[in-house]
VEXMI-874469 format. One record per residue (C-alpha): residue number from 1; residue in one letter; z, y, x. Coordinates in Angstrom, 3 decimals. Example, Ala and Ser with C-alpha at 12.3 -4.5 7.8 and 13.67 -1.06 7.14 Angstrom:
  marlo  bavo        zz        yy        xx
      1     A     7.800    -4.500    12.300
      2     S     7.140    -1.060    13.670
//
This chain:
  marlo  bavo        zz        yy        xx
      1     X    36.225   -15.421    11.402
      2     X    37.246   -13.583     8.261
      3     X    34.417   -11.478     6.787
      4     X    35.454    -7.824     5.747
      5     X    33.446    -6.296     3.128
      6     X    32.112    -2.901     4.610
      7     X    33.179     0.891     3.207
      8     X    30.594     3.264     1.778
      9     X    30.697     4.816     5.216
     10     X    30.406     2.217     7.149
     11     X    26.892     1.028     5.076
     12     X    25.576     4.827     5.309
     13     X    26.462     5.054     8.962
     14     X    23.256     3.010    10.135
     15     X    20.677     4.651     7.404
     16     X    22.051     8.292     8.316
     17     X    20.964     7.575    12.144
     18     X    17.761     5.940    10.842
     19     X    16.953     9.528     8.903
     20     X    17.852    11.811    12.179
     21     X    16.003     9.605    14.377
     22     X    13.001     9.916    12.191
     23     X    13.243    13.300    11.908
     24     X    13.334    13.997    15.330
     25     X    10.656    12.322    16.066
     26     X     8.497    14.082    13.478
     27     X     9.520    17.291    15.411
     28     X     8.997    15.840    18.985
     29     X     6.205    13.722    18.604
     30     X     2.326    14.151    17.233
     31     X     1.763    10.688    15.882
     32     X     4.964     8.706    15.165
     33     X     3.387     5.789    14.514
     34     X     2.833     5.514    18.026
     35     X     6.003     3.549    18.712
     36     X     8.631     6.612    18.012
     37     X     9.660     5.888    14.614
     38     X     9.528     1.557    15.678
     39     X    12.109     2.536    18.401
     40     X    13.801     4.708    15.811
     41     X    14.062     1.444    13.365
     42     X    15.097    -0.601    16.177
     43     X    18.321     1.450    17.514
     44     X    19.589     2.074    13.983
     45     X    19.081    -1.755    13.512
     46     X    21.116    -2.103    16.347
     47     X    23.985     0.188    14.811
     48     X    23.618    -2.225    11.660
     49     X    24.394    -4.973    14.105
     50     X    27.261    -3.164    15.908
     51     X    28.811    -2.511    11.896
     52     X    27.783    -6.199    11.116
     53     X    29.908    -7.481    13.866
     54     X    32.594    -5.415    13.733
     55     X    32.973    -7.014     9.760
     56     X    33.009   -10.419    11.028
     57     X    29.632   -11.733    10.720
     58     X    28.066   -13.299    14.223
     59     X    24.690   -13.393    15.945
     60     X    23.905   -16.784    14.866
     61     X    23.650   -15.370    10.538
     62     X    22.533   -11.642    11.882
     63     X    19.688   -13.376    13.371
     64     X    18.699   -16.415    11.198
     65     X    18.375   -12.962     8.081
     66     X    16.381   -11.367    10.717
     67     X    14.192   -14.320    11.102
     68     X    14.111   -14.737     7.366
     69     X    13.225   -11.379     6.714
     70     X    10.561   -10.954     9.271
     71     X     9.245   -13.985     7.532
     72     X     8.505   -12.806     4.360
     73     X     6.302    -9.850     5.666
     74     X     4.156   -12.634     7.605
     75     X     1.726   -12.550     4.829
     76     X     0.996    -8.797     4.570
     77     X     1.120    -8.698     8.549
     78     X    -1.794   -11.442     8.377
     79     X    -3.404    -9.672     5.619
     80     X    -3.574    -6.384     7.697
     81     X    -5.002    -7.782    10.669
     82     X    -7.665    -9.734     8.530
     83     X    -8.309    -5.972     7.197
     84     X    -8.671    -4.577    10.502
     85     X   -11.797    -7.473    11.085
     86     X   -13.088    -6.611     7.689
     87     X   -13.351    -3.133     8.395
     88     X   -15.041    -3.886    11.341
     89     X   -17.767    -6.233     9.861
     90     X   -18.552    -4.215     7.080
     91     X   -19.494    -1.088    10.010
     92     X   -21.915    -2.687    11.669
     93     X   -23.604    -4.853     8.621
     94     X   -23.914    -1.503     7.050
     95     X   -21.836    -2.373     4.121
     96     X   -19.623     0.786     4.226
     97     X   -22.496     3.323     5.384
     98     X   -24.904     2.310     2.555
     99     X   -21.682     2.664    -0.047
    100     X   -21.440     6.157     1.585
    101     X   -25.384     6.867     1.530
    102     X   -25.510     5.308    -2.591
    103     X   -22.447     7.402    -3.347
    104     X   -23.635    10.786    -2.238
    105     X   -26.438    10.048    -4.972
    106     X   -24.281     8.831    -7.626
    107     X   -21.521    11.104    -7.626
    108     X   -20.965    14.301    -8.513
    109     X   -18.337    16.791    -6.429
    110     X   -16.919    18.221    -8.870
    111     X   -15.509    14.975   -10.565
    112     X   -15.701    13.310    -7.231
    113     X   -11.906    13.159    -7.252
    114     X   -12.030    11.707   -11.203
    115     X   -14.513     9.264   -10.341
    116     X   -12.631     7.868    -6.876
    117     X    -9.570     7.236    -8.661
    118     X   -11.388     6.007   -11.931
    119     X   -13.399     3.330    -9.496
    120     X   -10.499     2.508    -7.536
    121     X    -8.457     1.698   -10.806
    122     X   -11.381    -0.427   -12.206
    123     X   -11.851    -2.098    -8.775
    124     X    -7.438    -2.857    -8.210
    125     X    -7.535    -4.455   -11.466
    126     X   -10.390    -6.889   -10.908
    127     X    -9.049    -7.925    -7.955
    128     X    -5.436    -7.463    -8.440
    129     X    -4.447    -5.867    -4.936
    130     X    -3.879    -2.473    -4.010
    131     X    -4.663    -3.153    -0.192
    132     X    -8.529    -5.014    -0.996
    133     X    -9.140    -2.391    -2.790
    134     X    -8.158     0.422    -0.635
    135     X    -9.611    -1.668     2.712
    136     X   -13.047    -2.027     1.240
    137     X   -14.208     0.834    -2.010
    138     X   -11.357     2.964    -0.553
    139     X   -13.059     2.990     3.141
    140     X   -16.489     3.987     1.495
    141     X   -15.245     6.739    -1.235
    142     X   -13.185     8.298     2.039
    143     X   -16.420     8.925     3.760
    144     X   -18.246    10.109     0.301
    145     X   -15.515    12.519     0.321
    146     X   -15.384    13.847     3.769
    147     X   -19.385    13.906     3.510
    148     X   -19.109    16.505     0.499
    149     X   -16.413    18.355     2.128
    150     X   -12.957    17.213     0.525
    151     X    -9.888    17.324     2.188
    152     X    -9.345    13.647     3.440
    153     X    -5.679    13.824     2.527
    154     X    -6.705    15.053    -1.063
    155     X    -9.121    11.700    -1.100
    156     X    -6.772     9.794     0.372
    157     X    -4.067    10.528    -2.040
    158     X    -7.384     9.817    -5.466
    159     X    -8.058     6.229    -3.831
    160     X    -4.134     5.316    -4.045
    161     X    -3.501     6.977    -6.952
    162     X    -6.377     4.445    -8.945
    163     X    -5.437     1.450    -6.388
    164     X    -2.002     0.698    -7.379
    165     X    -2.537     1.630   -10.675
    166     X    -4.668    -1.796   -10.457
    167     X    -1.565    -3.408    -8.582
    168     X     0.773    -2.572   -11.606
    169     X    -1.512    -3.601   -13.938
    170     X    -3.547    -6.392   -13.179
    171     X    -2.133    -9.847   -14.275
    172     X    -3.908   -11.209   -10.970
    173     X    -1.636    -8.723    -8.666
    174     X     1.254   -10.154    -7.172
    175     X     4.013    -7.689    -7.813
    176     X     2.775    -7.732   -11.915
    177     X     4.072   -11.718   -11.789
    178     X     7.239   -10.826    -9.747
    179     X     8.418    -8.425   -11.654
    180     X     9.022    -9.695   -14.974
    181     X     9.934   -12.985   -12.978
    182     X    12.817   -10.749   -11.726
    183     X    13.791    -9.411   -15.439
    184     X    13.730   -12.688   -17.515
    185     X    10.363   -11.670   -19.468
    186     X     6.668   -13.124   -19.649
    187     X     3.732   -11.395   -17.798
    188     X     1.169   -10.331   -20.652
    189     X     4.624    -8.901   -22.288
    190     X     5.268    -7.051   -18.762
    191     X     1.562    -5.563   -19.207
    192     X     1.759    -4.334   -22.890
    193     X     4.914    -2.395   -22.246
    194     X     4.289    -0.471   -18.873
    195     X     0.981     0.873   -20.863
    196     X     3.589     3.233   -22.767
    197     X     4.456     4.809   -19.823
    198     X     1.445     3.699   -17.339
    199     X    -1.210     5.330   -19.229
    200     X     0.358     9.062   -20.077
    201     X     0.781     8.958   -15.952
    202     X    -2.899     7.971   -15.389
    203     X    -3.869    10.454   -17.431
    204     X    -1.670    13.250   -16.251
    205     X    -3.717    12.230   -12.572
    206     X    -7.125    12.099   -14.170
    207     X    -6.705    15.426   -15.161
    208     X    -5.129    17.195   -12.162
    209     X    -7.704    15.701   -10.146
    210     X   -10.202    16.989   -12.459
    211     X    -8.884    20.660   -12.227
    212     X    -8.587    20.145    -8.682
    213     X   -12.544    18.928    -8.766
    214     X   -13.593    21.831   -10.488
    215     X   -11.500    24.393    -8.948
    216     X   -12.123    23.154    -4.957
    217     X   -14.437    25.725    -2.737
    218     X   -17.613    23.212    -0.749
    219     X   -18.895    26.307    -0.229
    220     X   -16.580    25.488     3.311
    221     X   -17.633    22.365     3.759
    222     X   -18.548    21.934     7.717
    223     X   -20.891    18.363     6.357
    224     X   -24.454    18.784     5.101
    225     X   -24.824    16.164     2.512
    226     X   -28.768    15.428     3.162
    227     X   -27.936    15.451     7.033
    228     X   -25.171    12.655     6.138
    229     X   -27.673    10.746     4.390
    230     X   -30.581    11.064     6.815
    231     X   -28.121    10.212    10.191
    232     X   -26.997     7.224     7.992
    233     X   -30.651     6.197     6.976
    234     X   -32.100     6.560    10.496
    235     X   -29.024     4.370    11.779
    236     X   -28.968     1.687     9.737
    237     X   -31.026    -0.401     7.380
    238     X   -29.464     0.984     3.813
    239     X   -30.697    -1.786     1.802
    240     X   -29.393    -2.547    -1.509
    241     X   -29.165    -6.403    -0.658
    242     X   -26.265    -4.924     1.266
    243     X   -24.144    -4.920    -1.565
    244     X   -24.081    -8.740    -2.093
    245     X   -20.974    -8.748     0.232
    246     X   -18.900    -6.306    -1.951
    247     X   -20.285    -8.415    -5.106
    248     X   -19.172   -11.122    -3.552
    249     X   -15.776   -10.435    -2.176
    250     X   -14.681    -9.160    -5.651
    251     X   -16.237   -12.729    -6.794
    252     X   -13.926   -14.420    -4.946
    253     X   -10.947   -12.681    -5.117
    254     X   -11.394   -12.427    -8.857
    255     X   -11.585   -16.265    -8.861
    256     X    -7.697   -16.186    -7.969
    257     X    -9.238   -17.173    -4.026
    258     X    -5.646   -16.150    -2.051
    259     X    -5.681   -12.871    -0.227
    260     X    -5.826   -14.210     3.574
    261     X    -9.195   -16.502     2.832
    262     X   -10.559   -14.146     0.766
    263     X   -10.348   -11.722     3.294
    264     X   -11.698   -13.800     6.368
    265     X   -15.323   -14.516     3.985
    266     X   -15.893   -11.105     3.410
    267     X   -15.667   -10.636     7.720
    268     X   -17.292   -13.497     7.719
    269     X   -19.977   -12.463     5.443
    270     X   -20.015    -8.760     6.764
    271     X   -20.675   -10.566    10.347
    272     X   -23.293   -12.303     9.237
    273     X   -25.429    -9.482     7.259
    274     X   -24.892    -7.341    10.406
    275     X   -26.868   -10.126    12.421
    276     X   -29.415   -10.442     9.684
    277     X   -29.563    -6.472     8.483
    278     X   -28.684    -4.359    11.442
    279     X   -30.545    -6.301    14.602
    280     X   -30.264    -1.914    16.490
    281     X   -26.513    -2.181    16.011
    282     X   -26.305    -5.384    17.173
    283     X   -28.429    -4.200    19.799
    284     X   -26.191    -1.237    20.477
    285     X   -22.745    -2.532    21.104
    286     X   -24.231    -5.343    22.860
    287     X   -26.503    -3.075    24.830
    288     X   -26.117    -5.037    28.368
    289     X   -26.998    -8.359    26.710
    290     X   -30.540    -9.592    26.160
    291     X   -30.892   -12.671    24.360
    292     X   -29.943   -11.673    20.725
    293     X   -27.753   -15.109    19.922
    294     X   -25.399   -14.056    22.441
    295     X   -25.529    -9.996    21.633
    296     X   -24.892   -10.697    18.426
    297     X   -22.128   -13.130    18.799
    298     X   -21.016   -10.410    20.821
    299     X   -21.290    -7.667    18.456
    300     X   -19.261    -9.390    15.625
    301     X   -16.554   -10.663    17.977
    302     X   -16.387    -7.028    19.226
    303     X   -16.326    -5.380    15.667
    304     X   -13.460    -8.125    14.568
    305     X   -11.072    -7.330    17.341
    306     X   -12.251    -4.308    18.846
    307     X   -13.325    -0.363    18.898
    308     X   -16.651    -0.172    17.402
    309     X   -17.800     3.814    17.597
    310     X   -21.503     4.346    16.670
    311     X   -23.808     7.222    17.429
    312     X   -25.924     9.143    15.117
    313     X   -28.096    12.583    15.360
    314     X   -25.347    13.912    13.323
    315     X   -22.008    14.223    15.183
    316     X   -19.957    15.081    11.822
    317     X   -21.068    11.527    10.701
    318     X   -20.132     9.889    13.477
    319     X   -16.333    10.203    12.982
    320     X   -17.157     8.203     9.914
    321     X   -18.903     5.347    11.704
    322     X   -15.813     4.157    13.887
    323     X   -13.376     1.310    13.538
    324     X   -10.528    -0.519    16.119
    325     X   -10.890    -3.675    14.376
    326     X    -7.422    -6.347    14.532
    327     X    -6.350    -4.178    17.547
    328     X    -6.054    -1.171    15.688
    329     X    -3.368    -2.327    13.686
    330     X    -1.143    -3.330    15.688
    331     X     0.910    -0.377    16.114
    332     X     1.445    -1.090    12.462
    333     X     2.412    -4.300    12.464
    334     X     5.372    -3.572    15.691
    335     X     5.941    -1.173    12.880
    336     X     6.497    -3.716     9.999
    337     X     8.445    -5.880    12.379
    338     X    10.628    -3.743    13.211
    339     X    11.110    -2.121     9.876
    340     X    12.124    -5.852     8.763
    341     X    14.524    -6.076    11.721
    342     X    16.465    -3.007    10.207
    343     X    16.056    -4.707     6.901
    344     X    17.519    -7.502     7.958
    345     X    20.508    -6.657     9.891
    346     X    21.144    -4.273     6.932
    347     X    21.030    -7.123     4.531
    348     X    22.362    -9.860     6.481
    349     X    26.349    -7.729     6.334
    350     X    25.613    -6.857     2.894
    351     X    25.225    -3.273     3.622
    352     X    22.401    -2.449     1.072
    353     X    24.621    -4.464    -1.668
    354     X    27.766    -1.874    -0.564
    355     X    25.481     1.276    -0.803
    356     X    23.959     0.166    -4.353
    357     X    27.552    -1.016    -5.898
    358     X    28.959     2.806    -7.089
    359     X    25.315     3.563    -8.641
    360     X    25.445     0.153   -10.855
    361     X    29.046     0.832   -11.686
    362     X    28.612     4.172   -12.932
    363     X    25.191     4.063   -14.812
    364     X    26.482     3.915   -18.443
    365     X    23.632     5.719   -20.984
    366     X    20.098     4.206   -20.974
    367     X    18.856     7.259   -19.355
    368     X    21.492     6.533   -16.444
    369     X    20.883     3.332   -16.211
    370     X    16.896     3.465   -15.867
    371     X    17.128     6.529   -13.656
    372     X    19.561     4.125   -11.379
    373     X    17.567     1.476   -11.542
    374     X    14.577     3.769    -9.949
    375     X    17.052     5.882    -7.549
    376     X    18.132     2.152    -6.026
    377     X    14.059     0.765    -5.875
    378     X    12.928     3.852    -3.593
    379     X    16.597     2.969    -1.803
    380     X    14.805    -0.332    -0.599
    381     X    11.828     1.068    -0.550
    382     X    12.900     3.417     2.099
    383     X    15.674     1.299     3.907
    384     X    14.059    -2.246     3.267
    385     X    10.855    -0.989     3.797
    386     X     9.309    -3.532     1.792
    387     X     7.853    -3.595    -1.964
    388     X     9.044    -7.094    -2.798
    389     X    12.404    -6.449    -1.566
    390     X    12.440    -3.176    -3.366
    391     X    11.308    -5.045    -6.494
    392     X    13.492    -8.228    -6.073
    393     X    16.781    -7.242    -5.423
    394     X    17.312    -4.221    -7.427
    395     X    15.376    -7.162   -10.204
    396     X    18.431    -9.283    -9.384
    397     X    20.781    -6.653    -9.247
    398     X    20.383    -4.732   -12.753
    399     X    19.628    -8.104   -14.932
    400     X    23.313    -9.124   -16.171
    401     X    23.885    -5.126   -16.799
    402     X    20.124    -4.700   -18.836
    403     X    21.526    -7.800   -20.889
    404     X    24.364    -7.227   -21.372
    405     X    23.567    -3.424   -22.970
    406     X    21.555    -4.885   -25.189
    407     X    18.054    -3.734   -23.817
    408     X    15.138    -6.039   -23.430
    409     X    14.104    -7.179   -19.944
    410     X    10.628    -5.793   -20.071
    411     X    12.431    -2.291   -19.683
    412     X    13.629    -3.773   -16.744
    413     X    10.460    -4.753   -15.245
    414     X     8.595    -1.946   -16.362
    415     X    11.237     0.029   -14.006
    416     X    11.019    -2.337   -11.124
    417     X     6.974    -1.660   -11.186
    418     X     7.173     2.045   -12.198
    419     X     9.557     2.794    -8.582
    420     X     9.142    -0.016    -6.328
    421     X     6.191    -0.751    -6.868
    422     X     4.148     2.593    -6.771
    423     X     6.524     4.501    -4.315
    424     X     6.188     2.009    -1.104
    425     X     3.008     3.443    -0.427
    426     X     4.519     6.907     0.014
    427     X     6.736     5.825     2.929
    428     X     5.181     6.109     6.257
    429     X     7.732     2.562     7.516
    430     X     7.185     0.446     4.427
    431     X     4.479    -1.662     4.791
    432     X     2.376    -0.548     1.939
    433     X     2.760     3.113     3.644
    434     X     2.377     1.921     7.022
    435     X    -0.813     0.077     6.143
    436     X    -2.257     1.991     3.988
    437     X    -2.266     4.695     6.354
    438     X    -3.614     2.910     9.161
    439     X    -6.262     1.490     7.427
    440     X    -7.361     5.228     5.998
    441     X    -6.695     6.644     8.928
    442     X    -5.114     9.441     7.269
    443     X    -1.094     9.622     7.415
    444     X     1.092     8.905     5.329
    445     X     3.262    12.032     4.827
    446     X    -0.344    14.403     4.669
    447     X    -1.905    11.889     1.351
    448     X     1.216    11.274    -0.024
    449     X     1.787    14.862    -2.070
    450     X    -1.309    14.760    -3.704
    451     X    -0.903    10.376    -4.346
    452     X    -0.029    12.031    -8.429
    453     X     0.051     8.680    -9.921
    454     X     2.604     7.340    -7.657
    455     X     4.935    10.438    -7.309
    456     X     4.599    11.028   -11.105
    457     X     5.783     7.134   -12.630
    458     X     8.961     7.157   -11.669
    459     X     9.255    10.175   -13.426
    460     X     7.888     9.415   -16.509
    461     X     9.762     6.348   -16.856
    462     X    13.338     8.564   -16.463
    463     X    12.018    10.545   -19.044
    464     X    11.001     8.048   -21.472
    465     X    14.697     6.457   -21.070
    466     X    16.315     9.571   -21.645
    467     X    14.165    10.786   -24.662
    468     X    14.745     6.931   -25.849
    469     X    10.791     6.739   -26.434
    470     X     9.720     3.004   -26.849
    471     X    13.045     1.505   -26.007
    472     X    13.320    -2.214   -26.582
    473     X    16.601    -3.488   -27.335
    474     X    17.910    -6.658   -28.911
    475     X    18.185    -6.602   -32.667
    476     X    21.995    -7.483   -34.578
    477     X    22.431   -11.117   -34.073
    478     X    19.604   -11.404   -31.412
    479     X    20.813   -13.988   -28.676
    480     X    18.825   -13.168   -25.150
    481     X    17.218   -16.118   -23.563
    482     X    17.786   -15.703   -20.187
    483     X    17.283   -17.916   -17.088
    484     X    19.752   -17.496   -14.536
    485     X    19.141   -15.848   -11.243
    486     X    20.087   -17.575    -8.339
    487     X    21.900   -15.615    -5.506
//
């Protein structure tokens, strides 16, 4: 059969039901995440479908993309779940409450905010990912927080502001190698150039969140700080030794360990300090089993898979000492599927190709260009619903027209990070988003205003292309050397 290329309408048709769907179902139901908005993905995948056949393409290549598609979000599904045990581990070993009872010493309220995004940087560029980071520090500084009194959206949004600054930055993080892979340039080039814009953004965070520090009333806080740190201390055995599994995890992962193994040894390790450290807890959730091999095999199992919600005199604290374990996440990973399913369908017709097309076509001036480049990464981000997608194809997309302007690549992949990397995390059905604010527990759309770093990049690199500030292009005479980009 003769494949038709689709109109502009055609391509919008299945993204304009996607956005009313959603939006109902922010108005209808109270958490989305629930399986609203994976039904929502799902029926405006199948209008994709209905568009894709109607051009000519059959169920046999629909599917196969679909398949395809679904398989290159395998690895951040696995990571989640291995999250979702880590999480768990790191409860009842005490890792996360002693983080929470050190913290409340160590930092100040005021520049609580400063210091959780200043930590979280420090921490995403050791280890090079965004989610670690977030899944272990990230856990603990959201407690420190809602112990003092801070909005947890207002935390929420400090944590991913410093986290993916580490993910842009860090020559260990995955999206730093694919991006300048995508433009034609070399990594440690890719890392000089994004400080021009990377750093006035940090700083423009550091110091909102410093205002907002200083300016924020704990006179309301409903948390007693020393009542937090006594239910914690009569709970669990706060040691110091705790902290060898942190220590350790960062170890490993800075040793270039992958993700998923890295991951399963600090469960593993978390497991094994709760049996050692915490024989109560183990105690606890195991309560109808006597001999303490089997409780505590128990225990662990339990804490990797399951709901783990401990007690304390303090009931405030006790919404801080809970975890669902691998099982928890699974509402977000029928969510990634199914965002990948839309993804798919959408791709597999070229109907993300047909809605980009008139942007590239009419981006002329630097400024245009840039600012197109960002407008089409947050276009993936939100329809894709996947970083790497947003990062690769718009990568593959604006090369040839970077070249052939005469503009170095590196502006290129300092673009691709400064949208599609940073802005995934702001939508609740990408998989950063979707993650990010499962593993918080705090949703997306309530951490996302005040996630400064992330909302203010994409800005700053517009308005570096338009002012022409640090623009690298090709000197008279200058051949570019680059590799070509297979389709």
């Amino acid at each position: 059969m003769i494949k038709k290329e689709a109109s502009l309408l055609m391509a919008l048709l299945p993204i304009g039901i996607l956005i009313s769907l959603l939006t109902l179902n922010v108005i209808l139901f109270d958490d989305t995440l629930a399986g609203a908005n994976q039904i929502a993905l799902m029926l405006a995948a199948a209008v994709a479908g209905l568009v894709a056949t109607r051009l000519g393409y059959g169920w046999g290549e629909i599917s196969a993309k679909i398949v395809s598609t679904i398989g290159s979000a395998m690895p951040s599904i696995l990571i989640l779940l291995l999250i979702g045990s880590l999480a768990g581990t790191w409860l009842i070993s005490g890792v996360v409450p002693a983080m929470i009872y050190y913290g409340l010493d160590l930092i100040s309220p005021r520049l609580f905010l400063f210091t959780a995004v200043v930590v979280s940087s420090i921490v995403s560029v050791a280890t090079g990912s965004s989610w670690s980071t977030i899944a272990t520090i990230g856990v603990a500084l959201l407690g420190i927080g809602q112990a003092i009194g801070i909005n947890e959206a207002i935390v929420a949004g400090a944590i991913v502001s410093g986290a993916y600054f580490g993910d842009k930055m860090s020559p260990l993080s995955d999206t730093t190698n694919l991006a300048p892979a995508m433009a034609g340039t070399d990594l440690f080039t890719h890392i000089r150039y994004m400080m021009f814009t990377t750093v006035p953004t940090l700083t423009i965070t550091l110091i909102i969140f410093l205002v907002i520090g200083f300016r924020y009333d704990f006179s309301t806080a409903v948390v007693d700080v020393e009542n937090v740190k006594s239910a914690i201390e009569g709970t669990f055995n706060t040691s110091p030794l705790l902290f060898i599994v942190p220590v350790a995890l960062l170890a490993v992962i800075v040793m270039k360990v992958p993700p998923l193994p890295s991951l399963f040894i600090g469960t593993l390790l978390g497991g094994i300090f709760a049996v050692i450290f915490q024989p109560h807890i183990i105690e606890e959730v195991a309560g109808h089993l006597e001999n303490y091999a089997t409780a505590s095999y128990y225990s662990v199992m339990q804490a990797m898979f399951g709901d783990i919600s401990l007690t304390t005199p303090d009931e405030n604290v006790n919404n801080l000492l809970s975890t669902t374990g691998m099982s928890g996440m699974l509402d977000t990973v029928w969510l990634i599927l199914s965002a990948m399913i839309f993804g798919g369908v959408m791709e597999s017709a070229g109907l993300l190709k047909r809605i980009t097309q008139p942007i590239v076509k009419y981006a002329q001036s630097t400024g245009s260009l840039v600012a197109s480049t960002v407008g089409t990464c947050l276009f993936f981000n939100t329809t894709a619903s996947d970083q790497y997608i947003a990062i690769v194809v718009p990568g593959r997309m604006y090369r040839k027209t970077y070249e052939e302007k005469g503009l170095k690549p590196e502006l290129l992949s300092r673009t691709l990070e400064d949208s599609g990397t940073v802005t995934s995390v702001l939508i609740p059905w990408n998989t950063c988003g979707a993650t990010q604010s499962r593993v918080l527990g705090v949703d997306t759309w309530s951490y996302a205003p005040y996630a400064f770093f992330n909302i203010i990049s994409p800005f700053m690199t517009i308005l570096f292309a338009y002012l022409n500030i640090k623009i690298r292009r090709y000197a008279p005479g200058e051949k570019p050397v680059v590799a070509e980009v297979e389709d």
